[in-house]
C-alpha positions as CSV (number, residue, x, y, z in Angstrom):
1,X,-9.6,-5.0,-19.4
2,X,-9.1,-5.1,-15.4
3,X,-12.1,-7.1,-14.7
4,X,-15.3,-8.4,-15.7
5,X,-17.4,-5.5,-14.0
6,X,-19.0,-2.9,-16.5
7,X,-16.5,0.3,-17.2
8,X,-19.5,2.4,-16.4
9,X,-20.0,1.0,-12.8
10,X,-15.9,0.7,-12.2
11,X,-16.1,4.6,-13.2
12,X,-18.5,5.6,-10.7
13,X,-17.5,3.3,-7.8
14,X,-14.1,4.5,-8.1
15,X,-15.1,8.2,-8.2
16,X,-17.3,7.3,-5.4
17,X,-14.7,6.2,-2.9
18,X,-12.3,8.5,-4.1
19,X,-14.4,11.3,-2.7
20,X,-15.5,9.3,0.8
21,X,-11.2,9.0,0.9
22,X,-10.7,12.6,0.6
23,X,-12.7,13.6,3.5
24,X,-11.4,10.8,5.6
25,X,-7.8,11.3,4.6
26,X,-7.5,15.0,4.1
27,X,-3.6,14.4,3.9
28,X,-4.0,12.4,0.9
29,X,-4.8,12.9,-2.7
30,X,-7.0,10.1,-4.2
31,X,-7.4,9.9,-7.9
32,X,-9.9,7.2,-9.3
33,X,-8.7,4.7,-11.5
34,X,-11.4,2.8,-13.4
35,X,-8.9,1.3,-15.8
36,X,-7.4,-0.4,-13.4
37,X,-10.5,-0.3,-11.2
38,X,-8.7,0.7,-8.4
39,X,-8.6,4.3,-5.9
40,X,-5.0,5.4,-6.6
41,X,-3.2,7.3,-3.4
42,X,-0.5,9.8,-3.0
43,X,0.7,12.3,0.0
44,X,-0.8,15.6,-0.6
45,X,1.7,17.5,-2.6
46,X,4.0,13.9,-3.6
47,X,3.9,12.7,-7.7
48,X,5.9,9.6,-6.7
49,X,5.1,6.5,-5.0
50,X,1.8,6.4,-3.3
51,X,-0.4,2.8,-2.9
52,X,-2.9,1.6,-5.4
53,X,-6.4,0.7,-3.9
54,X,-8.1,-2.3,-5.4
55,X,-12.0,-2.0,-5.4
56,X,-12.9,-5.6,-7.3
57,X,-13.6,-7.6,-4.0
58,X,-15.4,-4.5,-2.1
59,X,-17.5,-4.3,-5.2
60,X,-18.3,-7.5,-5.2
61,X,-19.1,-7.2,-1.5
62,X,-21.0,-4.2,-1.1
63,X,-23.4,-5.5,-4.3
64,X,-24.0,-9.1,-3.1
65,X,-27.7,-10.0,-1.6
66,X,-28.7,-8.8,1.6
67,X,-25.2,-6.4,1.9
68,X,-25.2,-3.2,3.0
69,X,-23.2,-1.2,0.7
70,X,-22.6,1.6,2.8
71,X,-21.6,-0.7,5.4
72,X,-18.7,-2.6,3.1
73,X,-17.5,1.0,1.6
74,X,-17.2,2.3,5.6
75,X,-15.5,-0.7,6.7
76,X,-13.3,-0.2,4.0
77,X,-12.2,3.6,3.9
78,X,-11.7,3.1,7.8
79,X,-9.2,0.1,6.7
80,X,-7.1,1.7,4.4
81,X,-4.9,3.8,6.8
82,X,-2.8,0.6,7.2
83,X,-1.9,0.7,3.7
84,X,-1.3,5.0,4.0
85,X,2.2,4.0,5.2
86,X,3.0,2.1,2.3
87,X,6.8,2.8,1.5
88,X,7.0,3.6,-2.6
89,X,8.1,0.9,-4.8
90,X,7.7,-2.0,-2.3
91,X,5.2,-3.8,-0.8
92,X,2.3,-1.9,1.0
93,X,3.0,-2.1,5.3
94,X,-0.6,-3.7,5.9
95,X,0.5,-6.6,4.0
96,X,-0.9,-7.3,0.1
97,X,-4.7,-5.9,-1.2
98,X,-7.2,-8.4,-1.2
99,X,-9.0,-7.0,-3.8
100,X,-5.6,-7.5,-6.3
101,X,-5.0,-11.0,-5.6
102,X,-4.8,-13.4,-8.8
103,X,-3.8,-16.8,-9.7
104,X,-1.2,-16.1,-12.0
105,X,0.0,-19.5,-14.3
106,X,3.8,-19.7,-15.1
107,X,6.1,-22.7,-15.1
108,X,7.4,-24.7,-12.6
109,X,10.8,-24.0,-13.8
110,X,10.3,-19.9,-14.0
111,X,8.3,-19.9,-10.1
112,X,11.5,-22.3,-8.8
113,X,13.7,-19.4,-10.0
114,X,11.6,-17.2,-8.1
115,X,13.5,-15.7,-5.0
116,X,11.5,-16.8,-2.3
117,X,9.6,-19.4,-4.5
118,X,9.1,-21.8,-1.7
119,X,7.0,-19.2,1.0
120,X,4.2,-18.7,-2.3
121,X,0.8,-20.2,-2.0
122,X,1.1,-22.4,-5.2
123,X,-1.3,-25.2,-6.8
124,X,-0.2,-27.4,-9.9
125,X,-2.2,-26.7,-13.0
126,X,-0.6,-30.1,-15.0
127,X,2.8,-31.5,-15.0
128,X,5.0,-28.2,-15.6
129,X,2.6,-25.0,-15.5
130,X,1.3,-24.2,-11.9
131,X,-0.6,-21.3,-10.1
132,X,0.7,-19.2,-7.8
133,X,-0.8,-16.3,-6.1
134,X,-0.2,-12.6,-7.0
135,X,-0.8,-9.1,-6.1
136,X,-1.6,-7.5,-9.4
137,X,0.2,-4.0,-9.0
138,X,-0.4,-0.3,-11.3
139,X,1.6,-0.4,-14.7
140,X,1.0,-3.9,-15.4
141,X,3.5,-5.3,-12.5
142,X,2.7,-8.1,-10.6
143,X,4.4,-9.7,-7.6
144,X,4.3,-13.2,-5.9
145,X,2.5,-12.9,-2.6
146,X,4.5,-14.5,0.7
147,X,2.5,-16.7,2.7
148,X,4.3,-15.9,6.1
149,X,3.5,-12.0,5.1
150,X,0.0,-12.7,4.3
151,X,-0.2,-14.6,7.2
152,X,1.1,-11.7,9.3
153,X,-1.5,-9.4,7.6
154,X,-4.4,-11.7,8.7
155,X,-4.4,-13.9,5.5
156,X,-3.8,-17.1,6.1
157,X,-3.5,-19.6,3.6
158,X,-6.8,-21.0,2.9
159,X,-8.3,-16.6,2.8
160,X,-5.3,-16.2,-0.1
161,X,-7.1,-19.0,-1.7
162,X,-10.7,-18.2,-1.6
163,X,-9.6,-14.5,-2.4
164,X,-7.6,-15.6,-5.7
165,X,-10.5,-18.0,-6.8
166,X,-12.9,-15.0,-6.7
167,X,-10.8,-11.6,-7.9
168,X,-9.6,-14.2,-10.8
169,X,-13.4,-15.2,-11.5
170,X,-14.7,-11.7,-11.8
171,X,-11.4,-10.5,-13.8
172,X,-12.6,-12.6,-16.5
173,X,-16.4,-12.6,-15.8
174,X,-17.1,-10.4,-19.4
175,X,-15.0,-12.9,-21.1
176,X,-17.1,-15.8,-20.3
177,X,-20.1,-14.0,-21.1
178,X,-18.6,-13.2,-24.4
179,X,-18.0,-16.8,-25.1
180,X,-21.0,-17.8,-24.2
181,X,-23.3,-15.9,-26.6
182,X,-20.4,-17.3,-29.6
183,X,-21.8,-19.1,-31.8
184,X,-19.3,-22.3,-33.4
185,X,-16.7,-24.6,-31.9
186,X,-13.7,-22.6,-32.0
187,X,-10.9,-21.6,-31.6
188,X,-10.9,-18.8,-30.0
189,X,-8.4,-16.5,-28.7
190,X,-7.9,-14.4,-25.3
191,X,-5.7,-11.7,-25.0
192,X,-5.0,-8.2,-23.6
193,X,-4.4,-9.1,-20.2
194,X,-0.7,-9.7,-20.8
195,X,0.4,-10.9,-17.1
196,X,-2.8,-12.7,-16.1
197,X,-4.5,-14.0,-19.2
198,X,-3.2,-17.6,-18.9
199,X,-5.2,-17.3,-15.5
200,X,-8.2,-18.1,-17.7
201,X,-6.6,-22.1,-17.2
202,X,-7.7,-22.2,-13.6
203,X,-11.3,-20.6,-13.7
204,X,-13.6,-23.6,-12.7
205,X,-15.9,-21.7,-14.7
206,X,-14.7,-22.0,-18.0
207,X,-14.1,-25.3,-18.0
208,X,-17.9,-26.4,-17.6
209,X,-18.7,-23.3,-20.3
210,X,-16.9,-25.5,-22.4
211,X,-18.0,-28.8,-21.8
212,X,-21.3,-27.6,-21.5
213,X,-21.4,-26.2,-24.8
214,X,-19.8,-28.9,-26.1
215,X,-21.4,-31.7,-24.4
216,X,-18.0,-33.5,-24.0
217,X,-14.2,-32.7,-23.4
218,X,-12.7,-29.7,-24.5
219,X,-9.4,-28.4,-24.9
220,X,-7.7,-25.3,-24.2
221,X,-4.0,-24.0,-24.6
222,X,-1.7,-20.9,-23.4
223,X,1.0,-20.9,-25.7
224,X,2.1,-17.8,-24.7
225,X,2.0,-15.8,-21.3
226,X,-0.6,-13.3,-23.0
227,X,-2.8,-15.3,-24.9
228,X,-5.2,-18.6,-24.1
229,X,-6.6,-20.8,-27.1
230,X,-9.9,-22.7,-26.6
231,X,-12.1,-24.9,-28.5
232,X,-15.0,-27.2,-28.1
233,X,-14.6,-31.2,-28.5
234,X,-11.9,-33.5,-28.5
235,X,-8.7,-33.7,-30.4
236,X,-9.0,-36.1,-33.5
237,X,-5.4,-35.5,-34.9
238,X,-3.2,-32.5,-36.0
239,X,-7.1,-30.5,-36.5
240,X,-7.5,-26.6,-36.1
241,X,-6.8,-26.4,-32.7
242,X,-3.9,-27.8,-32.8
243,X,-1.9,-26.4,-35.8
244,X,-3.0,-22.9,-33.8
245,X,-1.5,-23.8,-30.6
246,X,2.1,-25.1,-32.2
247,X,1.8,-21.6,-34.6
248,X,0.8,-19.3,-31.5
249,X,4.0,-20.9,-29.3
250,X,6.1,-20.6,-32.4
251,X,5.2,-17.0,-32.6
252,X,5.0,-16.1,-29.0
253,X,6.6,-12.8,-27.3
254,X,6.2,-14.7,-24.2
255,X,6.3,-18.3,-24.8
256,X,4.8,-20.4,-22.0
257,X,3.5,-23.7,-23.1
258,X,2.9,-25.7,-26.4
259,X,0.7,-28.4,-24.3
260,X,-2.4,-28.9,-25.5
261,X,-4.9,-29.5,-22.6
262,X,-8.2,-31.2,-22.1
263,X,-10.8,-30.5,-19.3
264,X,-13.9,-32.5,-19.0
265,X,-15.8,-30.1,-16.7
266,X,-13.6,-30.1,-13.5
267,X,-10.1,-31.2,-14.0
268,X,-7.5,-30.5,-16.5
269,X,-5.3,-32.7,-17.6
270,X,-2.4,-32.5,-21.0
271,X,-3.5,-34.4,-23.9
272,X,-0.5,-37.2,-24.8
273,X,1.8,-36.4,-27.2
274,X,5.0,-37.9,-28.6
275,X,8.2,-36.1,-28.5
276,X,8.7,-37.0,-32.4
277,X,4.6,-35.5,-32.8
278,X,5.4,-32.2,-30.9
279,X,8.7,-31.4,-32.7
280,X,6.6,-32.1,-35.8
281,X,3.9,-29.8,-35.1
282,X,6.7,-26.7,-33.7
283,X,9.1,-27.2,-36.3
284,X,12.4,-29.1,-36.1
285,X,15.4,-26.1,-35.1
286,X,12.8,-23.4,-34.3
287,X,14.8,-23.1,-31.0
288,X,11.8,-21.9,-28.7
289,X,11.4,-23.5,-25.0
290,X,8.7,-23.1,-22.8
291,X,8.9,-20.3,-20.1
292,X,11.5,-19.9,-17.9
Protein backbone atom coordinates (compact mmCIF):
# COMPACT_ATOMS: atom_id res chain seq x y z
CA UNK A 1 0.00 0.00 0.00
CA UNK A 2 1.46 3.60 -1.03
CA UNK A 3 -1.11 5.57 0.76
CA UNK A 4 -4.31 5.80 2.23
CA UNK A 5 -6.17 7.21 -0.96
CA UNK A 6 -8.55 4.60 -2.81
CA UNK A 7 -6.48 2.44 -5.69
CA UNK A 8 -9.32 3.45 -7.92
CA UNK A 9 -8.86 7.30 -7.54
CA UNK A 10 -4.70 6.90 -7.44
CA UNK A 11 -5.44 4.98 -10.89
CA UNK A 12 -7.18 7.67 -12.52
CA UNK A 13 -5.32 10.67 -11.09
CA UNK A 14 -2.20 9.20 -12.19
CA UNK A 15 -3.41 8.46 -15.76
CA UNK A 16 -4.73 11.82 -15.64
CA UNK A 17 -1.50 13.76 -15.26
CA UNK A 18 0.29 11.37 -17.11
CA UNK A 19 -1.57 12.58 -20.21
CA UNK A 20 -1.54 16.61 -19.22
CA UNK A 21 2.63 15.66 -18.95
CA UNK A 22 2.79 14.25 -22.30
CA UNK A 23 1.55 17.27 -24.11
CA UNK A 24 3.51 19.55 -21.92
CA UNK A 25 6.71 17.58 -22.24
CA UNK A 26 6.51 16.04 -25.61
CA UNK A 27 10.31 14.98 -25.00
CA UNK A 28 9.29 12.83 -22.29
CA UNK A 29 7.56 9.64 -21.73
CA UNK A 30 5.22 9.47 -18.70
CA UNK A 31 3.99 6.21 -17.51
CA UNK A 32 1.36 6.31 -14.51
CA UNK A 33 2.15 4.54 -11.49
CA UNK A 34 -0.75 4.00 -9.15
CA UNK A 35 1.14 1.47 -7.07
CA UNK A 36 3.29 3.80 -6.04
CA UNK A 37 0.81 6.57 -6.79
CA UNK A 38 3.20 8.50 -8.51
CA UNK A 39 3.73 9.78 -12.63
CA UNK A 40 6.94 7.91 -13.51
CA UNK A 41 9.29 9.92 -16.17
CA UNK A 42 11.87 8.92 -18.72
CA UNK A 43 13.57 10.75 -21.87
CA UNK A 44 11.78 9.73 -24.90
CA UNK A 45 13.52 6.73 -26.27
CA UNK A 46 15.76 6.11 -22.45
CA UNK A 47 14.66 2.66 -20.21
CA UNK A 48 17.07 3.85 -17.52
CA UNK A 49 17.02 6.43 -15.00
CA UNK A 50 14.29 8.99 -15.31
CA UNK A 51 12.47 10.84 -12.00
CA UNK A 52 9.50 9.51 -10.11
CA UNK A 53 6.61 12.08 -9.67
CA UNK A 54 4.78 11.92 -6.44
CA UNK A 55 1.02 12.80 -6.70
CA UNK A 56 -0.11 12.23 -2.73
CA UNK A 57 0.20 16.04 -1.70
CA UNK A 58 -1.20 17.43 -5.20
CA UNK A 59 -4.02 15.08 -4.55
CA UNK A 60 -4.59 16.11 -1.47
CA UNK A 61 -4.42 19.66 -2.74
CA UNK A 62 -6.42 19.81 -5.69
CA UNK A 63 -9.47 17.80 -3.59
CA UNK A 64 -9.50 19.99 -0.41
CA UNK A 65 -12.53 22.59 -0.02
CA UNK A 66 -12.80 25.53 -2.03
CA UNK A 67 -9.54 24.26 -4.36
CA UNK A 68 -9.50 24.42 -7.79
CA UNK A 69 -8.25 21.24 -9.11
CA UNK A 70 -7.36 22.34 -12.39
CA UNK A 71 -5.58 25.09 -10.86
CA UNK A 72 -3.24 22.61 -8.42
CA UNK A 73 -2.74 20.06 -11.50
CA UNK A 74 -1.54 23.29 -13.81
CA UNK A 75 0.62 24.66 -11.20
CA UNK A 76 2.03 21.41 -10.96
CA UNK A 77 2.81 20.10 -14.58
CA UNK A 78 4.36 23.72 -15.11
CA UNK A 79 6.69 22.81 -11.97
CA UNK A 80 7.93 19.66 -12.89
CA UNK A 81 10.58 20.81 -15.59
CA UNK A 82 12.96 21.37 -12.61
CA UNK A 83 12.84 17.88 -11.72
CA UNK A 84 13.20 16.93 -15.98
CA UNK A 85 16.98 17.40 -15.30
CA UNK A 86 17.13 14.94 -12.70
CA UNK A 87 20.51 12.98 -13.15
CA UNK A 88 19.63 8.97 -12.88
CA UNK A 89 20.31 7.27 -9.60
CA UNK A 90 20.76 10.51 -7.54
CA UNK A 91 18.93 13.04 -6.22
CA UNK A 92 16.43 14.90 -8.54
CA UNK A 93 18.22 18.83 -9.45
CA UNK A 94 15.01 20.75 -8.14
CA UNK A 95 15.78 19.39 -4.81
CA UNK A 96 13.50 16.38 -3.03
CA UNK A 97 9.37 15.81 -4.10
CA UNK A 98 7.21 17.10 -1.63
CA UNK A 99 4.71 14.79 -2.33
CA UNK A 100 7.33 11.71 -1.18
CA UNK A 101 8.36 13.13 2.05
CA UNK A 102 7.90 10.72 5.17
CA UNK A 103 8.89 10.52 8.73
CA UNK A 104 10.74 7.52 8.68
CA UNK A 105 11.52 5.92 12.61
CA UNK A 106 15.06 4.16 12.98
CA UNK A 107 17.44 4.42 15.88
CA UNK A 108 19.47 6.85 17.11
CA UNK A 109 22.49 4.69 16.70
CA UNK A 110 21.62 3.57 12.90
CA UNK A 111 20.71 7.75 11.83
CA UNK A 112 24.22 8.71 13.72
CA UNK A 113 25.86 6.23 11.32
CA UNK A 114 24.19 7.95 8.65
CA UNK A 115 26.67 10.03 6.38
CA UNK A 116 25.58 13.32 6.72
CA UNK A 117 23.32 12.43 9.80
CA UNK A 118 23.69 15.78 11.37
CA UNK A 119 22.22 18.21 8.10
CA UNK A 120 18.63 15.73 8.53
CA UNK A 121 15.56 17.27 9.95
CA UNK A 122 15.21 14.84 12.87
CA UNK A 123 12.61 14.65 16.01
CA UNK A 124 13.11 12.09 18.99
CA UNK A 125 10.33 9.52 19.17
CA UNK A 126 11.60 8.15 22.98
CA UNK A 127 14.92 7.66 24.28
CA UNK A 128 16.69 5.61 21.30
CA UNK A 129 14.20 5.57 18.17
CA UNK A 130 13.77 8.96 16.41
CA UNK A 131 12.19 10.46 13.17
CA UNK A 132 13.91 11.66 10.49
CA UNK A 133 12.69 12.92 7.23
CA UNK A 134 12.71 10.93 3.93
CA UNK A 135 12.18 11.02 0.36
CA UNK A 136 10.44 7.82 -0.33
CA UNK A 137 11.98 6.81 -3.81
CA UNK A 138 10.52 3.81 -6.77
CA UNK A 139 11.63 0.15 -5.73
CA UNK A 140 11.09 0.58 -2.21
CA UNK A 141 14.40 2.94 -1.58
CA UNK A 142 14.30 5.70 0.56
CA UNK A 143 16.81 8.41 1.31
CA UNK A 144 17.46 10.93 4.25
CA UNK A 145 16.46 14.36 3.02
CA UNK A 146 19.35 17.37 3.68
CA UNK A 147 18.09 20.36 5.28
CA UNK A 148 20.69 22.79 3.62
CA UNK A 149 19.38 21.05 0.10
CA UNK A 150 15.87 21.42 0.97
CA UNK A 151 16.55 24.69 2.05
CA UNK A 152 18.05 25.49 -1.31
CA UNK A 153 15.02 24.06 -3.10
CA UNK A 154 12.65 26.39 -1.14
CA UNK A 155 12.03 24.05 1.85
CA UNK A 156 12.93 25.22 4.78
CA UNK A 157 12.84 23.52 7.82
CA UNK A 158 9.53 24.08 9.35
CA UNK A 159 7.78 23.27 5.21
CA UNK A 160 9.87 19.61 5.61
CA UNK A 161 7.88 19.36 8.67
CA UNK A 162 4.37 20.25 7.93
CA UNK A 163 5.03 18.22 4.54
CA UNK A 164 6.16 14.95 6.46
CA UNK A 165 3.29 15.25 9.06
CA UNK A 166 0.77 15.20 6.19
CA UNK A 167 2.20 12.65 3.22
CA UNK A 168 2.82 10.38 6.50
CA UNK A 169 -0.89 11.00 7.68
CA UNK A 170 -2.54 10.08 4.37
CA UNK A 171 0.07 7.13 3.78
CA UNK A 172 -1.67 5.40 6.48
CA UNK A 173 -5.16 7.08 6.35
CA UNK A 174 -6.84 3.38 5.19
CA UNK A 175 -5.11 1.92 8.07
CA UNK A 176 -6.69 3.95 10.63
CA UNK A 177 -9.96 3.57 9.10
CA UNK A 178 -9.36 -0.17 9.22
CA UNK A 179 -8.72 0.00 12.88
CA UNK A 180 -11.30 1.86 13.59
CA UNK A 181 -14.32 -0.22 12.44
CA UNK A 182 -12.16 -3.44 14.53
CA UNK A 183 -13.97 -4.61 16.92
CA UNK A 184 -11.75 -5.96 20.45
CA UNK A 185 -8.62 -4.65 22.26
CA UNK A 186 -5.96 -6.07 20.28
CA UNK A 187 -3.16 -6.69 19.23
CA UNK A 188 -2.96 -5.96 16.12
CA UNK A 189 -0.43 -6.01 13.50
CA UNK A 190 0.75 -3.51 10.63
CA UNK A 191 2.78 -4.57 7.93
CA UNK A 192 3.51 -4.32 4.23
CA UNK A 193 5.02 -1.09 4.12
CA UNK A 194 8.58 -2.45 4.86
CA UNK A 195 10.65 1.00 4.99
CA UNK A 196 7.94 3.17 6.47
CA UNK A 197 5.54 1.12 8.62
CA UNK A 198 7.17 1.97 12.01
CA UNK A 199 6.09 5.64 10.72
CA UNK A 200 2.64 4.53 12.11
CA UNK A 201 4.63 5.66 15.90
CA UNK A 202 4.52 9.28 14.97
CA UNK A 203 0.88 9.74 13.50
CA UNK A 204 -0.86 12.07 16.07
CA UNK A 205 -3.73 10.30 14.79
CA UNK A 206 -3.42 7.03 16.01
CA UNK A 207 -2.52 7.71 19.11
CA UNK A 208 -6.06 9.46 20.14
CA UNK A 209 -7.77 6.27 17.89
CA UNK A 210 -6.35 4.40 20.51
CA UNK A 211 -7.00 6.12 23.57
CA UNK A 212 -10.20 7.03 22.34
CA UNK A 213 -11.26 3.62 21.87
CA UNK A 214 -9.89 2.71 24.81
CA UNK A 215 -10.72 5.40 27.05
CA UNK A 216 -7.23 5.28 28.63
CA UNK A 217 -3.46 4.70 27.76
CA UNK A 218 -2.57 2.41 25.11
CA UNK A 219 0.41 0.93 24.02
CA UNK A 220 1.98 0.25 20.78
CA UNK A 221 5.40 -1.41 19.66
CA UNK A 222 7.69 -1.72 16.33
CA UNK A 223 9.78 -4.55 16.97
CA UNK A 224 10.79 -4.69 13.73
CA UNK A 225 11.41 -2.05 10.90
CA UNK A 226 8.31 -3.56 8.91
CA UNK A 227 5.83 -4.26 11.39
CA UNK A 228 4.00 -2.03 14.28
CA UNK A 229 2.04 -3.94 17.25
CA UNK A 230 -0.93 -2.00 18.93
CA UNK A 231 -3.33 -2.61 21.58
CA UNK A 232 -5.91 -0.89 23.69
CA UNK A 233 -5.24 -0.35 27.66
CA UNK A 234 -2.55 -0.51 29.89
CA UNK A 235 0.08 -3.05 30.62
CA UNK A 236 -0.81 -5.22 33.72
CA UNK A 237 2.21 -7.66 33.52
CA UNK A 238 3.84 -10.01 30.88
CA UNK A 239 -0.12 -9.98 29.15
CA UNK A 240 -0.74 -10.53 25.27
CA UNK A 241 0.85 -7.59 24.16
CA UNK A 242 3.65 -8.11 25.54
CA UNK A 243 4.75 -11.75 24.99
CA UNK A 244 3.90 -10.52 21.10
CA UNK A 245 6.30 -7.70 21.08
CA UNK A 246 9.36 -9.85 22.76
CA UNK A 247 8.23 -12.88 20.01
CA UNK A 248 7.96 -10.31 17.01
CA UNK A 249 11.68 -8.76 17.96
CA UNK A 250 12.93 -12.23 18.48
CA UNK A 251 11.71 -13.10 15.11
CA UNK A 252 12.39 -9.95 13.28
CA UNK A 253 14.15 -9.60 9.61
CA UNK A 254 14.64 -6.19 10.59
CA UNK A 255 14.83 -5.86 14.20
CA UNK A 256 14.34 -2.26 15.44
CA UNK A 257 12.99 -2.10 19.02
CA UNK A 258 11.69 -4.45 21.83
CA UNK A 259 10.31 -1.30 23.80
CA UNK A 260 7.04 -1.42 24.65
CA UNK A 261 5.48 2.13 24.43
CA UNK A 262 2.49 3.90 25.92
CA UNK A 263 0.68 7.01 24.49
CA UNK A 264 -2.07 8.56 26.39
CA UNK A 265 -3.52 10.67 23.37
CA UNK A 266 -0.53 13.00 22.55
CA UNK A 267 2.76 11.91 23.79
CA UNK A 268 4.59 8.72 23.75
CA UNK A 269 6.57 7.64 26.15
CA UNK A 270 8.52 3.68 26.86
CA UNK A 271 6.86 1.82 29.50
CA UNK A 272 9.71 0.91 32.45
CA UNK A 273 11.22 -2.14 32.34
CA UNK A 274 14.08 -3.88 34.16
CA UNK A 275 17.08 -5.13 32.37
CA UNK A 276 16.62 -8.70 34.30
CA UNK A 277 12.39 -8.36 32.91
CA UNK A 278 13.42 -7.63 29.20
CA UNK A 279 16.15 -10.38 28.99
CA UNK A 280 13.35 -12.56 30.50
CA UNK A 281 10.79 -11.79 28.11
CA UNK A 282 13.56 -11.98 24.71
CA UNK A 283 15.32 -14.92 25.92
CA UNK A 284 18.61 -15.16 27.71
CA UNK A 285 21.59 -15.77 24.52
CA UNK A 286 19.11 -15.07 21.66
CA UNK A 287 21.80 -12.60 20.54
CA UNK A 288 19.42 -9.98 18.78
CA UNK A 289 20.13 -6.07 19.29
CA UNK A 290 18.03 -3.37 18.31
CA UNK A 291 18.74 -1.58 14.87
CA UNK A 292 21.76 -0.36 13.92
Amino acid sequence: MSSGIAYADRQAFAARLALQLRARYPGWTFEPDPDSFAVRARRAGETAGGVSLALTTLFIDANRPGASAPAEIGRFVAGVAPRLVAAPGGPPAGGPDPGALLWCVRTDASVDAYDRSEELCRQPVVPGLCAFVAEALPDEALRGVSVPEAAAAGLDDAELRRLADRNTQARFARWLTALERTEGGGPWQFGGDRLFVSSLLVVPELRRLLVGRGGGPARLAAPDRGLVLVALGADRGPDRFTRAVARAFREAASPLSPLILVTDGTHITAQPQTRRGLAGLLGRGSGRGTDR
